[in-house]
C-alpha positions as a Markdown table, in Angstrom:
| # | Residue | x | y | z |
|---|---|---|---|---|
| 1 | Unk | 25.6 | -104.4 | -2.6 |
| 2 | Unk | 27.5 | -105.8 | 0.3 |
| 3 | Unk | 31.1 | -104.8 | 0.6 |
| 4 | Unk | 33.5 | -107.2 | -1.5 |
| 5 | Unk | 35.3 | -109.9 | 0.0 |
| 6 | Unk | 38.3 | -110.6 | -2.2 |
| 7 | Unk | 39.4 | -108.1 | -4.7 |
| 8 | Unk | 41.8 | -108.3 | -7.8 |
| 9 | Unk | 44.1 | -105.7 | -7.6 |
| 10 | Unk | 45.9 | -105.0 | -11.6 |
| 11 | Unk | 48.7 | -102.8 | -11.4 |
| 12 | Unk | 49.2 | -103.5 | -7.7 |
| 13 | Unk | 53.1 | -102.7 | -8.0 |
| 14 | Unk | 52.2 | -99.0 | -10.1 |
| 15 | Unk | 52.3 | -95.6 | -7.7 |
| 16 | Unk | 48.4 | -95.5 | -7.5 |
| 17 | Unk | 48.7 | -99.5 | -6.8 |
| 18 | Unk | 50.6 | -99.1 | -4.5 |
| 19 | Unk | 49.0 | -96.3 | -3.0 |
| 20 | Unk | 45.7 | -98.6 | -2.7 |
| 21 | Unk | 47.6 | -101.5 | -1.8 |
| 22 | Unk | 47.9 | -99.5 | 1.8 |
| 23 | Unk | 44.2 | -98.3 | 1.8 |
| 24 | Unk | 41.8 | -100.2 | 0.7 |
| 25 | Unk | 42.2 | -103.1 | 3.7 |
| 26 | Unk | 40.7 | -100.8 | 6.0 |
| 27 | Unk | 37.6 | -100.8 | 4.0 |
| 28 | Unk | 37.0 | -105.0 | 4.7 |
| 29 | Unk | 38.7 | -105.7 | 1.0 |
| 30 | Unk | 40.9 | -108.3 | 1.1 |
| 31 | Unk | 43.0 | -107.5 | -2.4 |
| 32 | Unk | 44.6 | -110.2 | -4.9 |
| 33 | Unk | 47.4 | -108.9 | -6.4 |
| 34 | Unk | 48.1 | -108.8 | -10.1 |
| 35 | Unk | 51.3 | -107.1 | -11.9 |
| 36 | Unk | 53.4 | -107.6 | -14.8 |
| 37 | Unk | 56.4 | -107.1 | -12.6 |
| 38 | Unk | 57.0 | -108.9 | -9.0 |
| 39 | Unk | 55.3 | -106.4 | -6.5 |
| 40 | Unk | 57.4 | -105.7 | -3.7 |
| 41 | Unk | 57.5 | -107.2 | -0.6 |
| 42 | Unk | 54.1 | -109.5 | -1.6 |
| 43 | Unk | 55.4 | -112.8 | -2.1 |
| 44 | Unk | 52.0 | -113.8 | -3.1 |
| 45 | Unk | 51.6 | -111.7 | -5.9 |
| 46 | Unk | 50.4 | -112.8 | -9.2 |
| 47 | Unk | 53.4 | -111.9 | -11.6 |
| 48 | Unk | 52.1 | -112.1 | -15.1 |
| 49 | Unk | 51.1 | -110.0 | -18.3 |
| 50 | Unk | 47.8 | -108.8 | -19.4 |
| 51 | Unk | 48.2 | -110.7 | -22.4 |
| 52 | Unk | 48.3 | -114.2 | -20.1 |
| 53 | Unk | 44.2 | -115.2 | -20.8 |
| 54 | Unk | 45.0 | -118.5 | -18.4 |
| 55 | Unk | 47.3 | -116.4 | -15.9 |
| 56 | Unk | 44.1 | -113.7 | -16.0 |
| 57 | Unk | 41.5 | -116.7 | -16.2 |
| 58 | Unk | 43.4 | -117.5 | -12.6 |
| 59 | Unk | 43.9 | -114.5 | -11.1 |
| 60 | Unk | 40.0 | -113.5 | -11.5 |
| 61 | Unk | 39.3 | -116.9 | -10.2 |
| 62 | Unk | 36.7 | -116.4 | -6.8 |
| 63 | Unk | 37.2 | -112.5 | -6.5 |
| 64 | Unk | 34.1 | -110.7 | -6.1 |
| 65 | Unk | 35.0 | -107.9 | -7.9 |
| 66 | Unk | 37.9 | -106.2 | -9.5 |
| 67 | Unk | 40.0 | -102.4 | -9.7 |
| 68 | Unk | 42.0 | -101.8 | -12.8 |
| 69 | Unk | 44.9 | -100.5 | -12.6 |
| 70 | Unk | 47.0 | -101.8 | -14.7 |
| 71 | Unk | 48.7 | -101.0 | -18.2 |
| 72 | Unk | 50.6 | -98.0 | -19.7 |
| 73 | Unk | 49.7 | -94.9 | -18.1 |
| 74 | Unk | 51.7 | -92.2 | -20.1 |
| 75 | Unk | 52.1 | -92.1 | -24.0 |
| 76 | Unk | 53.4 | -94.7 | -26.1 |
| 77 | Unk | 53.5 | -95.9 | -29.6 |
| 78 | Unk | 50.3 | -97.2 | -30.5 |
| 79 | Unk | 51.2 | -100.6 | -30.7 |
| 80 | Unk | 52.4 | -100.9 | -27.5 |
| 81 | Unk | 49.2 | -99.3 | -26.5 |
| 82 | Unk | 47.4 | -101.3 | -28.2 |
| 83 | Unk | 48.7 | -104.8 | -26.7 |
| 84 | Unk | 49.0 | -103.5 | -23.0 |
| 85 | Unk | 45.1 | -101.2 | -22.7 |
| 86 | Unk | 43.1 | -102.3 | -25.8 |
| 87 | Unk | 43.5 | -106.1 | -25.9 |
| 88 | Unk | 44.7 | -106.0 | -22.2 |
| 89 | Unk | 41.6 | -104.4 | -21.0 |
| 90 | Unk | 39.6 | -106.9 | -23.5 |
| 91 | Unk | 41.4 | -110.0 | -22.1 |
| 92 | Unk | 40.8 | -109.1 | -18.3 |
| 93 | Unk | 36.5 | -108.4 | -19.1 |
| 94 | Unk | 36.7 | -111.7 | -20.9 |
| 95 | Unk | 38.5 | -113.7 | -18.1 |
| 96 | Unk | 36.0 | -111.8 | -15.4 |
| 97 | Unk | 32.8 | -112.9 | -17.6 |
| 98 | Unk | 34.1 | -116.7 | -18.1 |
| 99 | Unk | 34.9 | -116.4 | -14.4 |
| 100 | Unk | 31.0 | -114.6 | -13.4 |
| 101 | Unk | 32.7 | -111.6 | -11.8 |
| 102 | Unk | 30.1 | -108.8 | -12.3 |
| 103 | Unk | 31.9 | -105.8 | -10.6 |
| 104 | Unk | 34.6 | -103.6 | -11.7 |
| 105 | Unk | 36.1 | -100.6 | -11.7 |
| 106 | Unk | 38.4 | -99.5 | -14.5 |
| 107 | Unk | 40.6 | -97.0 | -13.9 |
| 108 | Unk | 40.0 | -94.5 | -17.0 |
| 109 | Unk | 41.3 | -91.0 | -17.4 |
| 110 | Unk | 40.9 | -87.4 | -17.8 |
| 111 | Unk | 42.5 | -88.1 | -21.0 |
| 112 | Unk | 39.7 | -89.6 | -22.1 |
| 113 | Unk | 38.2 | -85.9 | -22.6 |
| 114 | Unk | 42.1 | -84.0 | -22.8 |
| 115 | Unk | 41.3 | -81.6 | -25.9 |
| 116 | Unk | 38.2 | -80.3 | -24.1 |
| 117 | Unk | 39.0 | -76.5 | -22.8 |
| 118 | Unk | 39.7 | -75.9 | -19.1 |
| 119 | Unk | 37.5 | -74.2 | -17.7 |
| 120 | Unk | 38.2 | -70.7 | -16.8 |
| 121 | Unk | 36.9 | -69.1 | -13.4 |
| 122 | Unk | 33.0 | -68.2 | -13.4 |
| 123 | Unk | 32.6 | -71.0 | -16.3 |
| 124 | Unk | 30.4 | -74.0 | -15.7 |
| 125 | Unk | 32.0 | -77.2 | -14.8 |
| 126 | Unk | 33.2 | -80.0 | -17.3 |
| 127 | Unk | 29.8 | -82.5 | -17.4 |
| 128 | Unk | 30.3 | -86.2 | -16.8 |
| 129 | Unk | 28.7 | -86.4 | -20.6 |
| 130 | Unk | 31.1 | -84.3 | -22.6 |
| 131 | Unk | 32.1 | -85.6 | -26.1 |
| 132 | Unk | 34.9 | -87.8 | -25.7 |
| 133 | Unk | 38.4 | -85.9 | -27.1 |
| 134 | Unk | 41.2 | -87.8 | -26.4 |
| 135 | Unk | 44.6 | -86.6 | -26.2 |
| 136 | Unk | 46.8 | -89.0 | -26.8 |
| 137 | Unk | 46.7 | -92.9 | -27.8 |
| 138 | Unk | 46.6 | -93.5 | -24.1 |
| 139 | Unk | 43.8 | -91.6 | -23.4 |
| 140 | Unk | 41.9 | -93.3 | -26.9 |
| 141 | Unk | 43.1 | -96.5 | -24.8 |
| 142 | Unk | 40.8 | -95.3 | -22.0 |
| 143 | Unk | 37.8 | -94.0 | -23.9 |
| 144 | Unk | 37.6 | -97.8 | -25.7 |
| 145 | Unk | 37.9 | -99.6 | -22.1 |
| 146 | Unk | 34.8 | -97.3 | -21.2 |
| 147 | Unk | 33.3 | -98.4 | -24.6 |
| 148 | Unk | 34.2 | -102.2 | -23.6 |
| 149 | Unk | 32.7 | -101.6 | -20.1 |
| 150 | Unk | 29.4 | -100.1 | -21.7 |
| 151 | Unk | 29.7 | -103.6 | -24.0 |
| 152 | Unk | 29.5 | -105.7 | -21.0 |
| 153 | Unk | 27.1 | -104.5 | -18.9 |
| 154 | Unk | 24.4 | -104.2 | -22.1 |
| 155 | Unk | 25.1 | -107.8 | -23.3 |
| 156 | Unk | 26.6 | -109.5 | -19.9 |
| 157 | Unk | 25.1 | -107.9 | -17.5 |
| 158 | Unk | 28.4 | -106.8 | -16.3 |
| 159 | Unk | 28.7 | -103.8 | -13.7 |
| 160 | Unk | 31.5 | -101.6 | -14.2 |
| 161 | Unk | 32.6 | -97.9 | -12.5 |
| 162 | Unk | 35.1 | -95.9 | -14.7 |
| 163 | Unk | 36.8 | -93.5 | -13.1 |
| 164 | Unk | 38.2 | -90.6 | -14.7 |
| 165 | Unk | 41.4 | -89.8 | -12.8 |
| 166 | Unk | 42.9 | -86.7 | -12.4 |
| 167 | Unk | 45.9 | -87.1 | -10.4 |
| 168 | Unk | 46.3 | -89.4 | -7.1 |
| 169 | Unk | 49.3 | -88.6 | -5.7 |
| 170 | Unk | 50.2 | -87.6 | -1.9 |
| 171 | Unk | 50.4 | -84.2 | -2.8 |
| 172 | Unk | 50.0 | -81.5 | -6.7 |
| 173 | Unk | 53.1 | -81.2 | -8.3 |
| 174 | Unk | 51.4 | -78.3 | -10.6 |
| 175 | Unk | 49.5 | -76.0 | -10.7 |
| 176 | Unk | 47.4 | -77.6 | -12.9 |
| 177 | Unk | 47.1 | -80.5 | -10.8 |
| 178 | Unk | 45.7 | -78.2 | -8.4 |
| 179 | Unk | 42.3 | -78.6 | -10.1 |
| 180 | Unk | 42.3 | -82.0 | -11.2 |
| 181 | Unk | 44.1 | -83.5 | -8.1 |
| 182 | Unk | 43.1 | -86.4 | -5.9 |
| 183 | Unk | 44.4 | -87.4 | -2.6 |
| 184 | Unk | 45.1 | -91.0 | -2.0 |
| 185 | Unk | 42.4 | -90.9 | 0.5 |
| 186 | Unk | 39.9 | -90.1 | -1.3 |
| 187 | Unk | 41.1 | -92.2 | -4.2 |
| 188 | Unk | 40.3 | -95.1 | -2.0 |
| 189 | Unk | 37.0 | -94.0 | -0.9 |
| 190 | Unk | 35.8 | -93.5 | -4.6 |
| 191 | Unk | 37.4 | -97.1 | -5.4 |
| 192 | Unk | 35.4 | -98.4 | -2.1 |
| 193 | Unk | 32.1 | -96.7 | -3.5 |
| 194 | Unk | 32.6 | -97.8 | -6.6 |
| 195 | Unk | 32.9 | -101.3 | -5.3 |
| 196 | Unk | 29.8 | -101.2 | -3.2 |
| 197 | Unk | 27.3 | -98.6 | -4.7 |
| 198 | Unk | 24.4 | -100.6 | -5.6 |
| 199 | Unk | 22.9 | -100.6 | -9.3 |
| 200 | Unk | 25.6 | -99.1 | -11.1 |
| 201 | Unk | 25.4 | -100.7 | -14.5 |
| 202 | Unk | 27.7 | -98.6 | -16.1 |
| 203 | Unk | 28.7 | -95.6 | -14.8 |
| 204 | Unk | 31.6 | -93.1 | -15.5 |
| 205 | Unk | 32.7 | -90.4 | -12.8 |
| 206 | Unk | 35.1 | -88.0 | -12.1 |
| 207 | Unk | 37.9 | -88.8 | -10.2 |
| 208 | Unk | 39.4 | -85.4 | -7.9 |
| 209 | Unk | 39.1 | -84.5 | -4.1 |
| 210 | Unk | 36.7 | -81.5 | -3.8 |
| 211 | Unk | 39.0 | -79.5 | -4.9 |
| 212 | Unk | 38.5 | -75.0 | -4.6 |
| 213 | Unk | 39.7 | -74.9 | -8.1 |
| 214 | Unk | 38.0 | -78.0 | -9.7 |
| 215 | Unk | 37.2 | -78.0 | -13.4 |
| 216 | Unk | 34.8 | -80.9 | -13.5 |
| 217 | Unk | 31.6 | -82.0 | -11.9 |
| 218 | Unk | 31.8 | -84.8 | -9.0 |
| 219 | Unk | 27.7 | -85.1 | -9.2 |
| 220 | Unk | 27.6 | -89.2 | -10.4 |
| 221 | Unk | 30.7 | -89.8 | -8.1 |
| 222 | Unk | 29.1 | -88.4 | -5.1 |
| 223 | Unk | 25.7 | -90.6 | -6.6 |
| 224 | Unk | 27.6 | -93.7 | -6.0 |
| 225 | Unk | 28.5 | -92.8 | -1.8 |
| 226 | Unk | 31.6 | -90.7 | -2.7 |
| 227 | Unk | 32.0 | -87.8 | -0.3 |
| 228 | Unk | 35.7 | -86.3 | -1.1 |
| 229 | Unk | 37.1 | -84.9 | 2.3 |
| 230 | Unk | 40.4 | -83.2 | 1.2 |
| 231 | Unk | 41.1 | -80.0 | -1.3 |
| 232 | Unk | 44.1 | -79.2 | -3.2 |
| 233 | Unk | 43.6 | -75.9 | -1.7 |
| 234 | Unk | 46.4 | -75.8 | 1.2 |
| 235 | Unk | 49.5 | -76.8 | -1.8 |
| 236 | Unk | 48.1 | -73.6 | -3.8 |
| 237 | Unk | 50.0 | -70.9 | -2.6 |
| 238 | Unk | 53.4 | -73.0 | -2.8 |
| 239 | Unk | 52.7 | -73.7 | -6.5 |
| 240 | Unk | 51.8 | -70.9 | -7.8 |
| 241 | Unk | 54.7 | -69.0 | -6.6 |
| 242 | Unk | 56.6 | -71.5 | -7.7 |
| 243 | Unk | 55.1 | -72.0 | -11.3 |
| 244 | Unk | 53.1 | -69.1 | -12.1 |
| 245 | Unk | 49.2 | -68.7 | -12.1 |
| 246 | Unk | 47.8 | -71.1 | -15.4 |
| 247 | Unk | 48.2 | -68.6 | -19.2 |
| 248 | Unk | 45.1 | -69.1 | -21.3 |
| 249 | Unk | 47.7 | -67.9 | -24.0 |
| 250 | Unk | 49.8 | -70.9 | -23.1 |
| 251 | Unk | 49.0 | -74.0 | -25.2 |
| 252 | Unk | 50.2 | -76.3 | -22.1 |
| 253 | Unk | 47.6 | -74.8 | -20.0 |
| 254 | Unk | 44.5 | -74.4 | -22.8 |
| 255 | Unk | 42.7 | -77.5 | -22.5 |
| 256 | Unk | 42.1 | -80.7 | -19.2 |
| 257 | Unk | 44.3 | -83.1 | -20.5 |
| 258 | Unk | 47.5 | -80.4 | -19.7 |
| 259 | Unk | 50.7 | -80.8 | -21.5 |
| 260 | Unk | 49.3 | -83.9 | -22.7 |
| 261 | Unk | 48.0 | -82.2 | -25.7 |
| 262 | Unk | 51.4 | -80.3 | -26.4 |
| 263 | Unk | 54.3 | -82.8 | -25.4 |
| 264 | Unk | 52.7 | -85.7 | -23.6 |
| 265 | Unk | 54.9 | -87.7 | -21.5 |
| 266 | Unk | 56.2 | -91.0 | -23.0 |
| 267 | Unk | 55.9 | -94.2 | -21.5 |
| 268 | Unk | 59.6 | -95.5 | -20.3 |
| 269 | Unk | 59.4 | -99.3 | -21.6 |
């Protein structure tokens, strides 16, 4: 399909928003912003919640497609999960069918599959098709929106990417992230394949750089255009001095979805 012209941006004023914010343009995407809070320095922003149906109704309004972003991306009660990803998620699909928007990508997660074990070296890699274990309410949150997704393109004829994401930051922080990790670079030229792969119905993929020390398999990301340039590789030596090689004694490091499983990290609002 040809590239998108105008694309809804949700979560523009998050770190992977904003991260995208800068990149995507240089693709041809002209973004609509979308946030809960005011994003800064975008005066043209759309400030509103996810619970909003005519502020969503609006904002999905002539887009030709739309990223994800937004919601709560660490754990939090389920309630609060609840109002912000599950009927969140639900009110931007139903705004984008009323509307006759027929592309998106929804930012899912690795948590989506946290409890399955890493992989350890000489082991296959994690399939795209591995059962679902979630490993927190947050990554339940996820594994519905893929349900909702798979909802929309069987009854509405609704495309949708979900994209599993590791990590996207400018650089690991762990050494756990060292296998999971992707750049902001190649985070936007997933997002840009996800927005212009043809036929994609609905289609989850992993979402890393080609990382040495990956755990999962990039084979339906690479199947939409996807060709990851950078690896984790060069912030190895740095981190593991630092932290320590991973323990498969240590709970933290037993299983994808990281500390996640153990302590997870709590939403701040």
């Amino acid at each position: 399909m040809p590239a998108p012209r105008t694309v809804l941006l949700t979560g523009a004023a998050g770190g992977l928003g904003t991260l995208m914010r800068g990149l995507l343009p240089a693709y041809g995407h002209e973004l609509r912003l979308f946030d809960a809070v005011p994003v800064e320095g975008e005066p043209d922003a759309i400030t509103a919640d996810l619970g909003d149906r005519e502020a969503l109704r609006e904002a999905v309004r002539g887009v030709d497609a739309i990223i994800h972003l937004a919601g709560i991306s660490l754990e939090s009660t389920f309630d609060k999960i609840l109002k912000a990803n599950i009927e969140g998620t639900y009110n931007l699909y139903e705004a984008a069918r009323e509307e006759g928007v027929l592309r998106i990508v929804f930012a899912s997660s690795n948590h989506v599959v946290g409890y399955t074990p890493r992989p350890l070296p000489g082991d296959p890699l994690i399939p795209v098709d591995a059962p679902r274990r979630p490993d927190t309410f947050y990554g339940l949150s996820k594994s519905f929106g893929e349900d909702l997704a798979q909802l929309y393109w069987d009854r509405h004829g609704m495309e949708t990417v979900s994209v599993r994401i590791g990590s996207c930051f400018p650089e690991p922080t762990s050494v756990r992230m060292l296998s999971v990790w992707m750049s902001p670079e190649d985070g936007a030229r997933l997002f840009h394949a996800a927005l212009t792969a043809e036929d994609v119905r609905h289609t989850v993929v992993h979402g890393s750089s080609d990382n040495t020390r990956l755990w999962w398999d990039l084979t339906t990301a690479r199947a939409l255009g996807y060709e990851p340039r950078d690896d984790s590789e060069p912030y190895a030596a740095r981190l593991i001095a630092e932290q320590g090689e991973l323990d498969p004694d240590n709970p933290d490091h037993a299983h994808l979805g990281g500390h996640f499983c153990t302590n997870p990290p709590i939403w701040p609002r």
